[in-house]
Backbone bond lengths (Angstrom), bond angles and torsions (degrees), N, CA, C in turn:
res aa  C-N    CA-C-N  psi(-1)  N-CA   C-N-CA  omega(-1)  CA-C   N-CA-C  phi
1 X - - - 1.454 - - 1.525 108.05 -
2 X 1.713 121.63 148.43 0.791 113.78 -155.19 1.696 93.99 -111.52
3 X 1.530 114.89 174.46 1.753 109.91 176.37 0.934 102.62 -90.49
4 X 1.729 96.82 148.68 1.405 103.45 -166.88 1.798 105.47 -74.60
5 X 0.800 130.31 8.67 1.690 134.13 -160.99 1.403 93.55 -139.37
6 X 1.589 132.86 142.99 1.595 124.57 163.00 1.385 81.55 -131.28
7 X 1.066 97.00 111.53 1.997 102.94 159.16 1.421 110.25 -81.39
8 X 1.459 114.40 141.85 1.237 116.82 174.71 2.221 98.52 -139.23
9 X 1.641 80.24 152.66 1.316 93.66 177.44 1.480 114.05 -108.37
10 X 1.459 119.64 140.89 1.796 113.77 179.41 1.670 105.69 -150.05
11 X 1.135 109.40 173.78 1.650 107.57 -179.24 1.451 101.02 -91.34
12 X 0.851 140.31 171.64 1.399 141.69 147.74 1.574 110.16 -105.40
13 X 1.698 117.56 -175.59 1.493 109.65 -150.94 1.832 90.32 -83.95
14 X 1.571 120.52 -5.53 1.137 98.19 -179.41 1.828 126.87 -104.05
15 X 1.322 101.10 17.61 1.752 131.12 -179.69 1.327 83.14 105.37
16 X 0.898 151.09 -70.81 1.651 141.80 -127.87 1.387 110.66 -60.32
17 X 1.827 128.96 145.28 1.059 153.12 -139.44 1.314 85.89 -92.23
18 X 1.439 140.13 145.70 1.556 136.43 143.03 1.312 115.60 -127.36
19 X 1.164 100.81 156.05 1.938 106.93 174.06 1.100 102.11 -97.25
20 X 1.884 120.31 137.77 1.178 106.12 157.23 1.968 93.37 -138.46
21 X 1.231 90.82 135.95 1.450 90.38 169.93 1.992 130.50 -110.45
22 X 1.228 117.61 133.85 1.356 120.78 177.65 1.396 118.30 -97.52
23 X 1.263 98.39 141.07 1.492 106.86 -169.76 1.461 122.77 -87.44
24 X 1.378 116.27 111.89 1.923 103.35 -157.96 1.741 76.45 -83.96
25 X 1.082 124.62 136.68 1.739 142.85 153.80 1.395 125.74 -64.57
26 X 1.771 110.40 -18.79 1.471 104.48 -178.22 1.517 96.15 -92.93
27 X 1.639 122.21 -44.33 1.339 126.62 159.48 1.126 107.59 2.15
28 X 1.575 106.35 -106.91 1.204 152.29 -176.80 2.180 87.70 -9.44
29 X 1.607 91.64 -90.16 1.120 94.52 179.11 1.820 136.28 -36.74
30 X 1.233 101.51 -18.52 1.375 106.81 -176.56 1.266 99.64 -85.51
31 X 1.632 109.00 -41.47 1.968 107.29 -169.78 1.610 108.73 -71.47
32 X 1.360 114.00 -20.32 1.877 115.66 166.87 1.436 102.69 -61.80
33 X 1.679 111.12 -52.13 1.682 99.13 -166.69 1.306 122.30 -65.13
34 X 1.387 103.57 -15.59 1.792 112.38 171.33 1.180 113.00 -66.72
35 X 1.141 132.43 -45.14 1.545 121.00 -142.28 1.849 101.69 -77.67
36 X 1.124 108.18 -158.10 1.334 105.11 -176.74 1.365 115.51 -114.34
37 X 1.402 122.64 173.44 1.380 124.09 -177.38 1.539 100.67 -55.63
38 X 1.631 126.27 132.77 1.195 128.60 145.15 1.809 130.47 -50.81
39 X 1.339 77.12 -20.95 1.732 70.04 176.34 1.765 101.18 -128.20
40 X 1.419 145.97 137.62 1.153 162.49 -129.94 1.614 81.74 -94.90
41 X 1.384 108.92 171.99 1.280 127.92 154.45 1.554 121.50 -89.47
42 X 1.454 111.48 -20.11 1.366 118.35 171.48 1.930 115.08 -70.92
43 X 1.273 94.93 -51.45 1.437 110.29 165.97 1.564 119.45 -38.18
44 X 1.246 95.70 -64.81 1.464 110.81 171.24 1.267 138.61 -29.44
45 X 1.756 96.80 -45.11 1.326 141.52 -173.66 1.700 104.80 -68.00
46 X 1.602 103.95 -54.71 1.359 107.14 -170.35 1.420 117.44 -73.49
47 X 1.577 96.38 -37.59 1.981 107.06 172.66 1.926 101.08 -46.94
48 X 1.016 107.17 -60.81 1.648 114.56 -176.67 1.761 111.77 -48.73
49 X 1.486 91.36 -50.52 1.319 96.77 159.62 1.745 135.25 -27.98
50 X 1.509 94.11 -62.04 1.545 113.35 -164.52 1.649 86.45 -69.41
51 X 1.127 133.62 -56.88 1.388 135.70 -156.80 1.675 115.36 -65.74
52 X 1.672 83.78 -3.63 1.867 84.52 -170.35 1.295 87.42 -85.65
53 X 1.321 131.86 -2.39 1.427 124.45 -165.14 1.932 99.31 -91.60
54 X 1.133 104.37 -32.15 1.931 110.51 -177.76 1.778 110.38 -74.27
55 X 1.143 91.45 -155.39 1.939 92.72 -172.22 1.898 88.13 -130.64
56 X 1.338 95.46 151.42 1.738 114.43 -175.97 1.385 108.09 -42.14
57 X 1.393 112.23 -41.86 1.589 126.78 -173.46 1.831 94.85 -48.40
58 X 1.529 91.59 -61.32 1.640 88.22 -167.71 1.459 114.03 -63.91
59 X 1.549 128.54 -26.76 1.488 119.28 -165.66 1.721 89.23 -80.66
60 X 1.032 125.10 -71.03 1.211 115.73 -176.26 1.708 122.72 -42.22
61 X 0.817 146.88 -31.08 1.880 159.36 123.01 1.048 103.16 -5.63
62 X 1.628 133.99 -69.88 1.220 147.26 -137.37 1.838 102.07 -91.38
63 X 1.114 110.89 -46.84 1.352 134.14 172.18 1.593 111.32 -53.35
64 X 2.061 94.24 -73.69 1.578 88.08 -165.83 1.818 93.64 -60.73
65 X 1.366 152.56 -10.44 1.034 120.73 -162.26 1.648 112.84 -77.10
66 X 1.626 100.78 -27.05 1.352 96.84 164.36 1.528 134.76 -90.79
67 X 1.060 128.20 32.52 1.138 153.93 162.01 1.887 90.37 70.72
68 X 0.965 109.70 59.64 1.651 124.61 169.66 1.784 111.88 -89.31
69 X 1.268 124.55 99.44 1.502 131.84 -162.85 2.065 89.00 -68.26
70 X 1.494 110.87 135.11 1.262 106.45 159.17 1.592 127.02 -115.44
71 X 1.127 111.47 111.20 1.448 115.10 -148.93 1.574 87.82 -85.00
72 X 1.246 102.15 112.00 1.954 118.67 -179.71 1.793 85.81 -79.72
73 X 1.337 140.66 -49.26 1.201 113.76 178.28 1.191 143.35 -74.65
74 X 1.184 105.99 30.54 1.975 129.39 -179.74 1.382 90.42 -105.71
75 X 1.634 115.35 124.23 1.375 129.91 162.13 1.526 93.99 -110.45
76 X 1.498 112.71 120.17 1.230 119.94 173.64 0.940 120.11 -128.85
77 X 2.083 125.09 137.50 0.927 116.27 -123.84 1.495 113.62 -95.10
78 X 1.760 129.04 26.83 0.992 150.27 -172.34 1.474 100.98 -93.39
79 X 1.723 118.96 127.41 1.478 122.31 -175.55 1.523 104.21 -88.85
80 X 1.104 103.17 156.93 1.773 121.62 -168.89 1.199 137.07 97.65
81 X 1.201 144.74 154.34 1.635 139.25 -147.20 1.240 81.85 -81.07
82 X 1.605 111.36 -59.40 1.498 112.42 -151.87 1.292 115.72 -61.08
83 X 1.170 118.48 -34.96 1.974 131.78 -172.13 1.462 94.68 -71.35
84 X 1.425 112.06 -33.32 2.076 110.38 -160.64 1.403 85.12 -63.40
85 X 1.674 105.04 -62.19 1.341 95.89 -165.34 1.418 139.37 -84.86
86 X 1.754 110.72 4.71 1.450 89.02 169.30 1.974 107.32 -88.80
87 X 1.537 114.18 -3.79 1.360 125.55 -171.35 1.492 96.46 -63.16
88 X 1.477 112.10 -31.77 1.682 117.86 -164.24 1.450 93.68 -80.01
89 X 1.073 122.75 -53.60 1.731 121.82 -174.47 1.830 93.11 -35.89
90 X 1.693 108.08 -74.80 0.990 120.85 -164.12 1.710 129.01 -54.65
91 X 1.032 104.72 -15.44 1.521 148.66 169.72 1.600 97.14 -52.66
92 X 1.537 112.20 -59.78 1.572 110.78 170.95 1.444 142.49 -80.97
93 X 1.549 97.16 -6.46 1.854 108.69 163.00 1.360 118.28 -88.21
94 X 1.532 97.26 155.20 1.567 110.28 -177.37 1.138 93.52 -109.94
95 X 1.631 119.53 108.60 1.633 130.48 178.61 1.426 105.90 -52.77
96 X 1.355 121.68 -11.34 1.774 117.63 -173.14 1.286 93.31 -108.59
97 X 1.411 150.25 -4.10 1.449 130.96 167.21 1.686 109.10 -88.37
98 X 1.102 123.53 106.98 1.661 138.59 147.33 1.547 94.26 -9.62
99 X 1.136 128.11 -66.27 1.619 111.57 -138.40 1.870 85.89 -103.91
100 X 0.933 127.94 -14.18 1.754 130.39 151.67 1.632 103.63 -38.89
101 X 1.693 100.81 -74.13 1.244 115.02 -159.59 1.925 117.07 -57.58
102 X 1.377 80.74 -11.71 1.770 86.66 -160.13 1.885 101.05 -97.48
103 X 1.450 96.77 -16.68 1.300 120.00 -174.82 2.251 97.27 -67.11
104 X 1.137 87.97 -65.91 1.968 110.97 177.40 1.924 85.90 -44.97
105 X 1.570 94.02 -84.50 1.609 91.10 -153.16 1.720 122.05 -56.37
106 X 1.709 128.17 -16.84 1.650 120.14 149.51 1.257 121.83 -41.57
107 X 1.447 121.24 -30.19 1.707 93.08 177.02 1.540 106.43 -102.79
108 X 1.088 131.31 35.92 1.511 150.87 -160.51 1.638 109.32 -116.93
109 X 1.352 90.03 -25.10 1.630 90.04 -162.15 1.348 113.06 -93.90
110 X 1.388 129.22 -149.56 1.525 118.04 175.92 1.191 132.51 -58.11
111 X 1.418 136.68 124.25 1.691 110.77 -161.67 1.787 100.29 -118.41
């Protein structure tokens, strides 16, 4: 795998040294797919948690408002309407995309 950054050094027309760096794109992308979920599995756990406390109307509301996909064909292996279905919301984020994660945690926050 290659770095995601190649620094290179050159003169410019007046002698002086400059940095310029290029951006390898598959890099980049590989060092995002590494890292780890931004948001924990424990975390996760408790958000699902709190919602087991509301009614379906509201988890589903809260979700579709943030354009959170709920994948009805995820049977997950947590019992209860409420757990199936906020697992299914969650079922459609990629814990390593930023704008996924930020997508989940807006309807999370103060309401």
């Amino acid at each position: 795998m290659g770095r995601a950054i190649e620094p290179a050094l050159f003169l410019d027309f007046s002698g002086r040294i400059r940095v310029s760096c290029a951006w390898n794109a598959q890099a980049v992308a590989d060092t995002i797919r590494s890292m780890t979920d931004f948001i924990s599995k424990r975390t996760r756990r408790e958000f699902r948690e709190y919602f087991v406390g509301t009614s379906l109307r509201i988890i589903g509301d809260t979700f579709d408002a943030e354009d959170v996909v709920c994948d009805r064909g995820y049977s997950p292996p947590e019992g209860g309407q409420r757990r199936s279905y906020v697992e299914q919301y969650y079922h459609s984020v990629d814990w390593r995309n930023p704008s996924d994660v930020g997508r989940v945690l807006l309807p999370q926050g103060p309401q």
